[in-house]
C-alpha positions, 0 to 999 in steps of 0.5 A: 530825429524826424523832419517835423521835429526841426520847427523846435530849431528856428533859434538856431538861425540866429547864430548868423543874425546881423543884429548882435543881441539875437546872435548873443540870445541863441549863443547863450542858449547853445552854451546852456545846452552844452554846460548842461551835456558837460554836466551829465556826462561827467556824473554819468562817468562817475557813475557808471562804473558802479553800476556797470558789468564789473561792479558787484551787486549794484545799487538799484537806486544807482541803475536808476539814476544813471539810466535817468542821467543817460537819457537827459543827456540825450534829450540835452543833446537833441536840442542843441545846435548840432543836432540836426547837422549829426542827423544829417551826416549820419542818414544813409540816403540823400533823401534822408538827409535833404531836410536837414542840408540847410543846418549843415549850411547853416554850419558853413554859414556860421563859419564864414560870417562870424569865425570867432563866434563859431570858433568859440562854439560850434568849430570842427573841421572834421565836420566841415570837411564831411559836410562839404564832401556830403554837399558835393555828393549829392548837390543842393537842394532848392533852400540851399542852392543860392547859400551855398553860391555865396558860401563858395564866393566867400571862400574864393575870395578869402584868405584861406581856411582850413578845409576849405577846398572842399567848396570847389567840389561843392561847386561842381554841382552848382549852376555853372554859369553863376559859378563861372560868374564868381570865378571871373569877378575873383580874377579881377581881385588885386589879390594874387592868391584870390586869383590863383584860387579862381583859376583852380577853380576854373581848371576843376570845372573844365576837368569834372573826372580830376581830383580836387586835392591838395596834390592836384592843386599843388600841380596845377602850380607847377603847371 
């Protein structure tokens, strides 16, 4: 996937709308796309084995249609919602995969503005958790910078998520004093463990070379 091929995913967006008839519209035309995938993939596995290296003498009709099945499925699979955000896990540089951050966000944004929806049709939280880790290695880019302050501020202030403290690595190449902005208001929270997050969060910016992990949090408890 090129760059100027992500103009054919401005639909994409919509899956955070606030007006629930254009979340619905883009909803429905990733689960297209998706029931279409399903649906190639399971021919392909029929076929398949009948025209492999195994089978003998293979129908030529057969080769055909399995190579024509084969590619629908990737040309399904570069449509849908996921595309982009695989192009950019999968890039080798920060500089490649800078034009797609904002639908790895976007990911993220789905996540913590409709849970159900994403839980229905996007979750993974081994991609979250690569996504967060890609964040965190090469920082934001301009388009995602303010996303990714309010992205942290949700997760602070929420009951926790699973892979969820990989924001407060993201955090570490944000705009510290606007981080350290969202680490005061949530000490303010009513809510003890909203609180204690803040304090961790505070206690890895301080310490930039420490570990962000379910151990180091687990002693910062203790300590």
């Amino acid at each position: 996937m090129q760059a100027e091929q992500l103009a054919d995913f401005t639909w994409a967006f919509d899956v955070v709308h606030p007006d629930a008839e254009r979340r619905r519209a883009a909803i429905e035309r990733e689960r297209g796309y998706q029931d279409d995938w399903a649906r190639l993939h399971s021919w392909s596995r029929i076929v398949r084995p009948r025209v492999g290296d195994d089978a003998e003498r293979p129908d030529p009709r057969l080769v055909a249609e399995h190579d024509q099945t084969e590619a629908a499925m990737r040309d399904v699979h570069a449509r849908m919602f996921a595309a982009p955000i695989w192009h950019y896990l999968a890039a080798e540089t920060a500089q490649e995969r800078a034009p797609f951050a904002r639908f790895a966000v976007l990911f993220l944004r789905w996540e913590t503005d409709f849970p159900l929806e994403w839980a229905d049709h996007a979750r993974s939280w081994p991609a979250k958790r690569q996504i967060l880790r890609t964040l965190a290695a090469d920082g934001p880019t301009v388009e995602t910078h303010a996303e990714l302050l309010g992205l942290l501020a949700a997760a602070i202030g929420r009951e926790h998520r699973c892979e969820d403290l990989g924001y407060l690595k993201v955090a570490r190449t944000l705009h510290e004093p606007t981080v350290r902005m969202i680490i005061e208001s949530a000490e303010r929270s009513l809510d003890g463990l909203v609180r204690l997050r803040a304090g961790y969060l505070r206690w890895a910016l301080d310490n930039p070379a420490a570990p962000v992990t379910p151990a180091s949090w687990r002693r910062w408890l203790r300590g």
